[in-house]
MOPAC internal coordinates of N, CA, C and O (Angstrom, degrees):
PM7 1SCF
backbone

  N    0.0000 0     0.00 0     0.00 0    0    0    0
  C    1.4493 1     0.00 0     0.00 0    1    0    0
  C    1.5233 1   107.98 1     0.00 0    2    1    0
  O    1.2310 1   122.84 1   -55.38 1    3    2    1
  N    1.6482 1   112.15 1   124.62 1    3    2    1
  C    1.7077 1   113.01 1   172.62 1    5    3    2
  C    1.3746 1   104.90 1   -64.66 1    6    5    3
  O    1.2310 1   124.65 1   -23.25 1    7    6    5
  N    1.2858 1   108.67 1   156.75 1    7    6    5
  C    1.2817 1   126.65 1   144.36 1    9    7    6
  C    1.4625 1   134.43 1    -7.38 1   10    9    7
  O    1.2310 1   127.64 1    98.46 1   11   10    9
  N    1.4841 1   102.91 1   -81.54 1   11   10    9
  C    1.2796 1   119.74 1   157.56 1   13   11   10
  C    1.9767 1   126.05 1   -57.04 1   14   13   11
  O    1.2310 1   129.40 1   160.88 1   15   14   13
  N    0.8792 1    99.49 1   -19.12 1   15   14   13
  C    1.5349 1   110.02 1   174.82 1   17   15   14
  C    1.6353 1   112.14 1   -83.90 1   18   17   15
  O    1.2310 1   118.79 1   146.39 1   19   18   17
  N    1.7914 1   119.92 1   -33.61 1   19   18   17
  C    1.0042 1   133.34 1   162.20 1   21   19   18
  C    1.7431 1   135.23 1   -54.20 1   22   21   19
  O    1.2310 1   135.61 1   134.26 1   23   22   21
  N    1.5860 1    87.39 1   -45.74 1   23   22   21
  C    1.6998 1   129.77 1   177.96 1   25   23   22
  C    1.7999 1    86.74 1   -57.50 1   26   25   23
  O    1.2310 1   123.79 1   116.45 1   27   26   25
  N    1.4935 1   110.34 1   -63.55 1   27   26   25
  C    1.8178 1   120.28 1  -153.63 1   29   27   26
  C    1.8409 1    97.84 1   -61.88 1   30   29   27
  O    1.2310 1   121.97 1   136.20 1   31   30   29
  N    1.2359 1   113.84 1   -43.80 1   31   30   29
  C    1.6078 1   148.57 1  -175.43 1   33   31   30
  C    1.7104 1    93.54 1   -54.78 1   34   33   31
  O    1.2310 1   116.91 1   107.26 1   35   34   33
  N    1.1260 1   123.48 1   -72.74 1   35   34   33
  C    1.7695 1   131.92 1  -178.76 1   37   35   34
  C    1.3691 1    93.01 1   -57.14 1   38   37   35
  O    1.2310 1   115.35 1   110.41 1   39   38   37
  N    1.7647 1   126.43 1   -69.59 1   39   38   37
  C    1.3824 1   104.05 1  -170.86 1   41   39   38
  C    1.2444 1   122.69 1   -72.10 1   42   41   39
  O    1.2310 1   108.94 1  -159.35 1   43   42   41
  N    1.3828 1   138.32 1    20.65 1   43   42   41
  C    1.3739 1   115.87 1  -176.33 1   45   43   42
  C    1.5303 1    77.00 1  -112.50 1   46   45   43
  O    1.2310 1   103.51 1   124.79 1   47   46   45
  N    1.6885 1   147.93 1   -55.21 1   47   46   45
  C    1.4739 1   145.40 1   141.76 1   49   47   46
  C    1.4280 1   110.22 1    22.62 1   50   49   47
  O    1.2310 1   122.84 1   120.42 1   51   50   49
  N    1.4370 1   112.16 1   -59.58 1   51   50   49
  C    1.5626 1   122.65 1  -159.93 1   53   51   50
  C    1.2553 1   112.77 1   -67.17 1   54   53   51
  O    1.2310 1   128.03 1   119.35 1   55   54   53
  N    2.1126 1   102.15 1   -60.65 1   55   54   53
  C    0.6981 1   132.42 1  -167.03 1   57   55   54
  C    1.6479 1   122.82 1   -51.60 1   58   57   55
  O    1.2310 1   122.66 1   144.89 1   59   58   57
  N    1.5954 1   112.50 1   -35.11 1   59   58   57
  C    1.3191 1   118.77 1  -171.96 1   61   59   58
  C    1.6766 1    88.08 1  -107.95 1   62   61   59
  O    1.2310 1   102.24 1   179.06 1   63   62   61
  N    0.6860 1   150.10 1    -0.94 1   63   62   61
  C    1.4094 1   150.73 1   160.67 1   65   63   62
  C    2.2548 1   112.44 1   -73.39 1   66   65   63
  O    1.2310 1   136.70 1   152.78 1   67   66   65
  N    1.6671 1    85.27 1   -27.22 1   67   66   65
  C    1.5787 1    85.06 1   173.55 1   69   67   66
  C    1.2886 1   113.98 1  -107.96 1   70   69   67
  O    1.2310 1   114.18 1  -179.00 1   71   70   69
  N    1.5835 1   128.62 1     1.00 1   71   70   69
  C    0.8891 1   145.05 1   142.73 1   73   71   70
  C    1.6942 1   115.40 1   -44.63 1   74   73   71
  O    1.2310 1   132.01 1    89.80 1   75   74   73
  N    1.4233 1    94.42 1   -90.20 1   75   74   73
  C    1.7757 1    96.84 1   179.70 1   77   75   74
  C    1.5080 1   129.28 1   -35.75 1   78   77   75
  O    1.2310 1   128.11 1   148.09 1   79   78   77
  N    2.0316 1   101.99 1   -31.91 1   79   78   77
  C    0.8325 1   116.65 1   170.14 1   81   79   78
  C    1.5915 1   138.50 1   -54.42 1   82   81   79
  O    1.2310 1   130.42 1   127.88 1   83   82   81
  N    1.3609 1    97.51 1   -52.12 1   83   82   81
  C    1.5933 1   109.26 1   137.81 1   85   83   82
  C    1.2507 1   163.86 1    -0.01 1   86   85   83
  O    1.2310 1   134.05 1    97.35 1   87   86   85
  N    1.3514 1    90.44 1   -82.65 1   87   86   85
  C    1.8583 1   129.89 1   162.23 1   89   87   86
  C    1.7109 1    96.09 1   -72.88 1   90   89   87
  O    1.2310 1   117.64 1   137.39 1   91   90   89
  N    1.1074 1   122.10 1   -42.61 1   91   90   89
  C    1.6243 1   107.25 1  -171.70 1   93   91   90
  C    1.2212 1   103.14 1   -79.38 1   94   93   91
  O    1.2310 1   114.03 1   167.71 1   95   94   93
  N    1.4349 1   128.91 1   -12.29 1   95   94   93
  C    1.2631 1   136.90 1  -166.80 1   97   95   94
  C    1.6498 1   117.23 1   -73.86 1   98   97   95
  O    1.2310 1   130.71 1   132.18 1   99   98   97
  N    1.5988 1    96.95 1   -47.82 1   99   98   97
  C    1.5868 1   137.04 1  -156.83 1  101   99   98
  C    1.8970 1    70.43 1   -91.48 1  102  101   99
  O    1.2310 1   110.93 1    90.35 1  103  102  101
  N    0.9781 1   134.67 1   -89.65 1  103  102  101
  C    1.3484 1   134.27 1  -163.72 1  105  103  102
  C    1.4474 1   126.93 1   -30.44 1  106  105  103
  O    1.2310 1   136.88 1   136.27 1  107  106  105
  N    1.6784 1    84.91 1   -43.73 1  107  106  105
  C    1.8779 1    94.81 1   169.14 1  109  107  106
  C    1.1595 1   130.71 1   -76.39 1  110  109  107
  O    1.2310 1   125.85 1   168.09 1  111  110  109
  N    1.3797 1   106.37 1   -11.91 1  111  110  109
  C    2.1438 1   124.03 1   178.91 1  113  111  110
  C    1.3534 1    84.31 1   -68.15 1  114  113  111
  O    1.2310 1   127.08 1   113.36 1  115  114  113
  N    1.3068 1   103.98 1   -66.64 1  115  114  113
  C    1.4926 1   127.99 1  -155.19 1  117  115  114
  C    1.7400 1   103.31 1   -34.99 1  118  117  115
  O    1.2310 1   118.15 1   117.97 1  119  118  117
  N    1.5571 1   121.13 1   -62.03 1  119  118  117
  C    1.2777 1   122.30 1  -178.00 1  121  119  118
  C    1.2022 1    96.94 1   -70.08 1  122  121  119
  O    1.2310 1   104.41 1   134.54 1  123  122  121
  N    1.3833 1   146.38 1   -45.46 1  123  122  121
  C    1.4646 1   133.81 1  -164.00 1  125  123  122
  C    1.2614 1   116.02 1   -59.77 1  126  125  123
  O    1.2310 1   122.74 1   143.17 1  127  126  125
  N    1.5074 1   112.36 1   -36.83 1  127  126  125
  C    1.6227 1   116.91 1   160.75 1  129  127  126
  C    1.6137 1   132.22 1   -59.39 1  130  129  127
  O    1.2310 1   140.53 1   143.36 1  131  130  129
  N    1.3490 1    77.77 1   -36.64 1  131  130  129
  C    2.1936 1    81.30 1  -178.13 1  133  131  130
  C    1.5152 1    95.11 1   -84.91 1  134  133  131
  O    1.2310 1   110.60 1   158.68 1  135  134  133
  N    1.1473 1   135.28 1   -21.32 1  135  134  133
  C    1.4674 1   128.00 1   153.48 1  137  135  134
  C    1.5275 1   135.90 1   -61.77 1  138  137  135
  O    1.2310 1   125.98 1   138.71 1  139  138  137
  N    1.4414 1   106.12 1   -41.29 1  139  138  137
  C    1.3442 1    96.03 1   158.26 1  141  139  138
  C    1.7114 1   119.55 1   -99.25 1  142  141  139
  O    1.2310 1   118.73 1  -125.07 1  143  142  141
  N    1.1416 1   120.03 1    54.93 1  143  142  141
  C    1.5223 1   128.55 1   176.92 1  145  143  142
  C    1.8677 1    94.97 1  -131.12 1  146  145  143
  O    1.2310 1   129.30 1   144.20 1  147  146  145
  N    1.7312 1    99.68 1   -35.80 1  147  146  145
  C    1.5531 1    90.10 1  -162.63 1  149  147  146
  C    2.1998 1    89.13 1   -69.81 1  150  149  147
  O    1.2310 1   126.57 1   152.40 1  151  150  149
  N    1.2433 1   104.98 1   -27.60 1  151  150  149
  C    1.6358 1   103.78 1  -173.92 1  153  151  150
  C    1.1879 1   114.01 1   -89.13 1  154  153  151
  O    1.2310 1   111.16 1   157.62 1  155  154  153
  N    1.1149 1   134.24 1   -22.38 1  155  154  153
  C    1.3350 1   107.24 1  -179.92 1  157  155  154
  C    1.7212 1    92.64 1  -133.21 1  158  157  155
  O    1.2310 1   121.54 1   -94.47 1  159  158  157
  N    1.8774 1   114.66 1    85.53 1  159  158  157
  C    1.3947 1    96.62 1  -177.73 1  161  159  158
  C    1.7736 1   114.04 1   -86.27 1  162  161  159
  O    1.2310 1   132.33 1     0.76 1  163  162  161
  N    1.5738 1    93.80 1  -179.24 1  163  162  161
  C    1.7273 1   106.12 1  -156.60 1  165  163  162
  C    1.5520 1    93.76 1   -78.58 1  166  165  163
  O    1.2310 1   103.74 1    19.55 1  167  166  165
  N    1.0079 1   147.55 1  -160.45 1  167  166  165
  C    1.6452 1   163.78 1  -179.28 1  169  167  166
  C    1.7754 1    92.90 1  -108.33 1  170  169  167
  O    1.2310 1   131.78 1   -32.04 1  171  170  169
  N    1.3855 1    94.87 1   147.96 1  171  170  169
  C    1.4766 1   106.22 1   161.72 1  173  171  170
  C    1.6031 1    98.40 1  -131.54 1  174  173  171
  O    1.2310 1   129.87 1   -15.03 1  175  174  173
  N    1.1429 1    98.58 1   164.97 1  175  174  173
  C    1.6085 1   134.06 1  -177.49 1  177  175  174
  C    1.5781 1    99.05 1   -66.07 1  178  177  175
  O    1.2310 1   123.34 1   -33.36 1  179  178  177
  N    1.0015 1   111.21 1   146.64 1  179  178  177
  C    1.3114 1   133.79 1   165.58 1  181  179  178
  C    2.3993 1   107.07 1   -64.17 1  182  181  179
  O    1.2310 1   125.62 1   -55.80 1  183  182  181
  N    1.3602 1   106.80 1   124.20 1  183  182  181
  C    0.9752 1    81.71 1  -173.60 1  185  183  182
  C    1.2394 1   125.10 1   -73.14 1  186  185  183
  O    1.2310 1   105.57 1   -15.16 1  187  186  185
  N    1.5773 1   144.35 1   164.84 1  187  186  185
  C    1.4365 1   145.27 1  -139.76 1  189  187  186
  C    1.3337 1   114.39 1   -95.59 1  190  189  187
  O    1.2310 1   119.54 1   170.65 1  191  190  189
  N    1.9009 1   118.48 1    -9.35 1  191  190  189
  C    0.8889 1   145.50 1  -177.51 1  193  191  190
  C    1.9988 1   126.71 1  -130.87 1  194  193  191
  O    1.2310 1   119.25 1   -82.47 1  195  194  193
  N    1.0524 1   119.04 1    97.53 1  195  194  193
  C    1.8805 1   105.61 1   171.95 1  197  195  194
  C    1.4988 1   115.83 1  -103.85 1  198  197  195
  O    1.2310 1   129.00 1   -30.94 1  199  198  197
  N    1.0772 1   100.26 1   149.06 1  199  198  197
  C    1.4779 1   106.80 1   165.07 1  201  199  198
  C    1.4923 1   124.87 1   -16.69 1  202  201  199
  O    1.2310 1   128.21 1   108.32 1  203  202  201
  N    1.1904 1   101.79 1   -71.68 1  203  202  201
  C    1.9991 1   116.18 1   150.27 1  205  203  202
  C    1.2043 1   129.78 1   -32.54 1  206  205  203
  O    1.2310 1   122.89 1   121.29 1  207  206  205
  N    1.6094 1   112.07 1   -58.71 1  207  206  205
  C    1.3653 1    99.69 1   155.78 1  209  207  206
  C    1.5032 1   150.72 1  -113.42 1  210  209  207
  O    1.2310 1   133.21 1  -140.94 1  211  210  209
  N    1.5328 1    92.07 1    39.06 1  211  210  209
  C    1.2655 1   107.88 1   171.84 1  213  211  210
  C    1.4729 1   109.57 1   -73.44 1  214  213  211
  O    1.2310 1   124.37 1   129.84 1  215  214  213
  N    1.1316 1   109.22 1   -50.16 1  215  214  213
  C    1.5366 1   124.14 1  -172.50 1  217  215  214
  C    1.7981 1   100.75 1   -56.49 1  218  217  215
  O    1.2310 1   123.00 1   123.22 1  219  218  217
  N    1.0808 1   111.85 1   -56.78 1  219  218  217
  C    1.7845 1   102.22 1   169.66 1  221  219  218
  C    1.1865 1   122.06 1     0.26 1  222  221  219
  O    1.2310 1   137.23 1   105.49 1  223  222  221
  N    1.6173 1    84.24 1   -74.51 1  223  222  221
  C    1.8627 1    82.05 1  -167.32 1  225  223  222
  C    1.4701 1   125.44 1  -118.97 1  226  225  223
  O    1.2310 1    99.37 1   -71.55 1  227  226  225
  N    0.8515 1   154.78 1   108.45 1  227  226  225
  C    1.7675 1   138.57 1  -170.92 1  229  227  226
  C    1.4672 1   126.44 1   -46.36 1  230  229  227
  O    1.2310 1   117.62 1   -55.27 1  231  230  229
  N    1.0366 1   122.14 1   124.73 1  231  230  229
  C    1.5991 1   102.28 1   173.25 1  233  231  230
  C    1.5456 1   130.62 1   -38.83 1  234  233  231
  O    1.2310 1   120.06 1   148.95 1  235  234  233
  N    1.6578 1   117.49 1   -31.05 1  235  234  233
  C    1.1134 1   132.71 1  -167.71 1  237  235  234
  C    1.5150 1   109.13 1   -80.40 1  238  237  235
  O    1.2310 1   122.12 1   165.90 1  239  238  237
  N    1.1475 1   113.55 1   -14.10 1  239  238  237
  C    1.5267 1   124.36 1   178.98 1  241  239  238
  C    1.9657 1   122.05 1   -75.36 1  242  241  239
  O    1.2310 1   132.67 1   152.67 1  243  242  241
  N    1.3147 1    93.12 1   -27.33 1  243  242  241
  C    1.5920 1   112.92 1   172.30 1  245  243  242
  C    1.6966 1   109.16 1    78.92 1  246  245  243
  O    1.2310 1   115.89 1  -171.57 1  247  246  245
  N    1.3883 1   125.41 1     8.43 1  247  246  245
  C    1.1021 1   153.31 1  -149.29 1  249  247  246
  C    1.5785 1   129.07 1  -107.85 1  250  249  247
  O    1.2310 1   120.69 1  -117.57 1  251  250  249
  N    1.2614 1   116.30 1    62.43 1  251  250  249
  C    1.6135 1   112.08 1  -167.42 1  253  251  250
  C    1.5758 1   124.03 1   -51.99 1  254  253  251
  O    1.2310 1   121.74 1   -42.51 1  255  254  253
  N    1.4334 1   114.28 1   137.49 1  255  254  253
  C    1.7482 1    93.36 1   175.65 1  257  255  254
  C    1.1465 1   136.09 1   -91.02 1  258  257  255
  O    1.2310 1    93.66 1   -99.91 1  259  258  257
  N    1.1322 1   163.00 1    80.09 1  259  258  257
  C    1.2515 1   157.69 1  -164.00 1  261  259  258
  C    1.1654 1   132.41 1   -13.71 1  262  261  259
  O    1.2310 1   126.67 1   145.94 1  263  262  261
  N    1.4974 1   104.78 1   -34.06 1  263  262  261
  C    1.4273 1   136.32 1   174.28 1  265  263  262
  C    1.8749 1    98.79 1   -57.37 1  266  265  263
  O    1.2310 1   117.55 1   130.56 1  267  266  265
  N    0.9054 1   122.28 1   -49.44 1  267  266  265
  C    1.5234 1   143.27 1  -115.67 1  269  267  266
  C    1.7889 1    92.73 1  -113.35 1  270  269  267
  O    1.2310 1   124.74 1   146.19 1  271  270  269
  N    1.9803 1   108.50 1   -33.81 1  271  270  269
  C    1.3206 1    89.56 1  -177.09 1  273  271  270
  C    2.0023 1    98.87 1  -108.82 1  274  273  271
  O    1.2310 1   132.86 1    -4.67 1  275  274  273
  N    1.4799 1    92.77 1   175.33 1  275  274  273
  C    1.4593 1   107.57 1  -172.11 1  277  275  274
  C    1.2373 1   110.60 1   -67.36 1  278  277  275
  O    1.2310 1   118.52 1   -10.79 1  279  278  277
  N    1.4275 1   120.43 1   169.21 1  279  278  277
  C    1.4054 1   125.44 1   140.74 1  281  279  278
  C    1.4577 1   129.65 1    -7.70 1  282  281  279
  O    1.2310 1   127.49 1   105.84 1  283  282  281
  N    1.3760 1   103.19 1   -74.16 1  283  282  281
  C    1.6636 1   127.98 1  -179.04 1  285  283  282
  C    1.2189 1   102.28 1   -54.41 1  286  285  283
  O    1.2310 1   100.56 1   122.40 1  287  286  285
  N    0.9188 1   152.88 1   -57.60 1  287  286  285
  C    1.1218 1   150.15 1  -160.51 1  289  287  286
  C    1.8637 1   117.12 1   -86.10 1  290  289  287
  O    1.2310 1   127.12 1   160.32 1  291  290  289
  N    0.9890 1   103.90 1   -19.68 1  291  290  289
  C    2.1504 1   107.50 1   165.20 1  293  291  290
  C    1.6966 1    99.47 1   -19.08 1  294  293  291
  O    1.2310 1   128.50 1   -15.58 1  295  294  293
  N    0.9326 1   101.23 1   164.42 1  295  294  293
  C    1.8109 1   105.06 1   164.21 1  297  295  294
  C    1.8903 1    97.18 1  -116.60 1  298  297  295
  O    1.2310 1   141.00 1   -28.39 1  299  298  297
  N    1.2683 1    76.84 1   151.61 1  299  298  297
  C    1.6834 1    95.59 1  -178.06 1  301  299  298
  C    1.4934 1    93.43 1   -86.89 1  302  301  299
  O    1.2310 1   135.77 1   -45.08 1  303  302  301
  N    2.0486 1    87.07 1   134.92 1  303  302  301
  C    1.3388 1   101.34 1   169.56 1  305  303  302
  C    1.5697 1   115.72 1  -130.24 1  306  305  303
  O    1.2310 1   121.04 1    -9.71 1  307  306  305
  N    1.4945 1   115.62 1   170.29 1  307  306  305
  C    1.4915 1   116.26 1  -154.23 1  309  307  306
  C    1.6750 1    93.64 1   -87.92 1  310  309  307
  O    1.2310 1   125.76 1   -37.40 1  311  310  309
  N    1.2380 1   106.55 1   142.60 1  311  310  309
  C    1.5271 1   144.42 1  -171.96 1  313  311  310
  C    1.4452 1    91.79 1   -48.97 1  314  313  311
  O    1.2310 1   118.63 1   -36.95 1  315  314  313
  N    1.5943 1   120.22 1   143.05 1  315  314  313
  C    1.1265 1   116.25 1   176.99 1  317  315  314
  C    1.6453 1   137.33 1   -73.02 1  318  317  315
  O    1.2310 1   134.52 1   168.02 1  319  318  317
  N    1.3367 1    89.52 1   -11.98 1  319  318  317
  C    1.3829 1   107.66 1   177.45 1  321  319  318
  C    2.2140 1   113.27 1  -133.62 1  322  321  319
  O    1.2310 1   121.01 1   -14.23 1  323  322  321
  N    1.0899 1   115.67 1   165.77 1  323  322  321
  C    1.5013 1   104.63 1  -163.65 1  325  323  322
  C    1.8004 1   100.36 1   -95.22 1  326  325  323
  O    1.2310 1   119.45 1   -48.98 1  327  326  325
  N    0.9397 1   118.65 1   131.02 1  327  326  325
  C    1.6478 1    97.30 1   171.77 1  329  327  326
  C    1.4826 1   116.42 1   -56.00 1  330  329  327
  O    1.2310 1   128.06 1   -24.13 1  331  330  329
  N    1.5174 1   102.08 1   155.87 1  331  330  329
  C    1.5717 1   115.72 1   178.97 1  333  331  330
  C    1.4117 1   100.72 1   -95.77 1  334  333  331
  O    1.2310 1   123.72 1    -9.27 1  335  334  333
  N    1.0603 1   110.47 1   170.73 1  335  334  333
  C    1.6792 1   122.04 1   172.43 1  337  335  334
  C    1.3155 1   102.63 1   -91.80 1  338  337  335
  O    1.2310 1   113.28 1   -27.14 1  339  338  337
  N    1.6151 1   130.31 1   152.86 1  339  338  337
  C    1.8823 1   131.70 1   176.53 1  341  339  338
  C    1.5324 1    96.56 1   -87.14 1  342  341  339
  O    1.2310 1   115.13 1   -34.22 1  343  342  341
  N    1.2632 1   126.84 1   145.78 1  343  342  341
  C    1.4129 1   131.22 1   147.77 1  345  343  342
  C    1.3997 1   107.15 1   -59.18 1  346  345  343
  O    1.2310 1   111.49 1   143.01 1  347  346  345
  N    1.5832 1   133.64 1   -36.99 1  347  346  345
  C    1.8631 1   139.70 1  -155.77 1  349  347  346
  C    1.1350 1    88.52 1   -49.14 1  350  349  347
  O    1.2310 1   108.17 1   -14.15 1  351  350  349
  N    1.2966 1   139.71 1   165.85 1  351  350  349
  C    1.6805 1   144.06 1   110.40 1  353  351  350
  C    1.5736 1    76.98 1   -60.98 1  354  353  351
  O    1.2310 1   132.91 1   -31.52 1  355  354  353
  N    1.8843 1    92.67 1   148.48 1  355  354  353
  C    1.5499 1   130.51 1   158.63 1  357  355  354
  C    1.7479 1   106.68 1   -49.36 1  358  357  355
  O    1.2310 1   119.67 1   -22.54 1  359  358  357
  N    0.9832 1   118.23 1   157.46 1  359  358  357
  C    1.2452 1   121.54 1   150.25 1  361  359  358
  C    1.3189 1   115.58 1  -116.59 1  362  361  359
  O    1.2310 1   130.01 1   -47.45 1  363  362  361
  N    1.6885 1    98.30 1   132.55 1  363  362  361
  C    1.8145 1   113.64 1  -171.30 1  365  363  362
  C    1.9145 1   105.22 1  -104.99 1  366  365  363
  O    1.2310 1   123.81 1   -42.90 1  367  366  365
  N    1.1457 1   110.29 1   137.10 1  367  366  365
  C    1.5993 1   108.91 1   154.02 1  369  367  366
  C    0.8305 1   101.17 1  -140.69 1  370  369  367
  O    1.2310 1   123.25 1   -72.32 1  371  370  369
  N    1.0730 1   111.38 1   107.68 1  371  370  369
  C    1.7112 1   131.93 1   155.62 1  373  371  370
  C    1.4328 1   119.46 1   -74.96 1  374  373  371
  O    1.2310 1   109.54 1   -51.10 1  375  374  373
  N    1.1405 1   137.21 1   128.90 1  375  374  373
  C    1.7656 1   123.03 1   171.30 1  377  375  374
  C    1.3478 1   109.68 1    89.58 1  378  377  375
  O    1.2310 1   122.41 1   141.74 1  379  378  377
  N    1.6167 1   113.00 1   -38.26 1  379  378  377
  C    1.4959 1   107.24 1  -177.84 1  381  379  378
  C    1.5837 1   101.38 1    77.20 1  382  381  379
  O    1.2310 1   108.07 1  -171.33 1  383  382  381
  N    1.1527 1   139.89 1     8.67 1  383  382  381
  C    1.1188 1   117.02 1   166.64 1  385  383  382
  C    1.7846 1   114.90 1  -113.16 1  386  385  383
  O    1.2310 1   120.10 1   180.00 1  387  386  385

């Protein structure tokens, strides 16, 4: 075997070796994620509708109930008072020294 035939032999070697490497790579995130999702899952929402307050309101009424939706979903309202501006200058440390 030449040289160059050896050289072609190592890089094509490498090449599908960093390939597989890869794919086992991408594969192994892949389970490590659906593993830590099945253990430590996220919160869900309260659903948007209960038994209780279904009955509230009718669909035909066009009329959402208040009763009926969650927490999460409130609408944000403006602060009871407006902020003031500080007289301080900020204090900066930069560098820490």
């Amino acid at each position: 075997m030449g040289s160059s035939a050896a050289r072609d032999y190592g890089l094509r070697r490498i090449g599908t070796t960093t390939r597989w490497m890869a794919v086992a790579t991408l594969a192994g995130g892949g389970l490590l994620s659906v593993a830590v999702a099945k253990a430590l899952p996220g919160r869900s929402s309260p659903p948007a509708s209960s038994s209780a307050g279904s009955t509230a309101a009718s669909p035909s009424s066009g009329q959402a109930s208040s009763a009926s939706q969650g927490a999460s979903s409130a609408p944000i309202s403006a602060p009871a008072t407006a902020p003031q501006p500080v007289a301080a200058q900020p204090v900066v440390n930069s560098g820490g020294s």
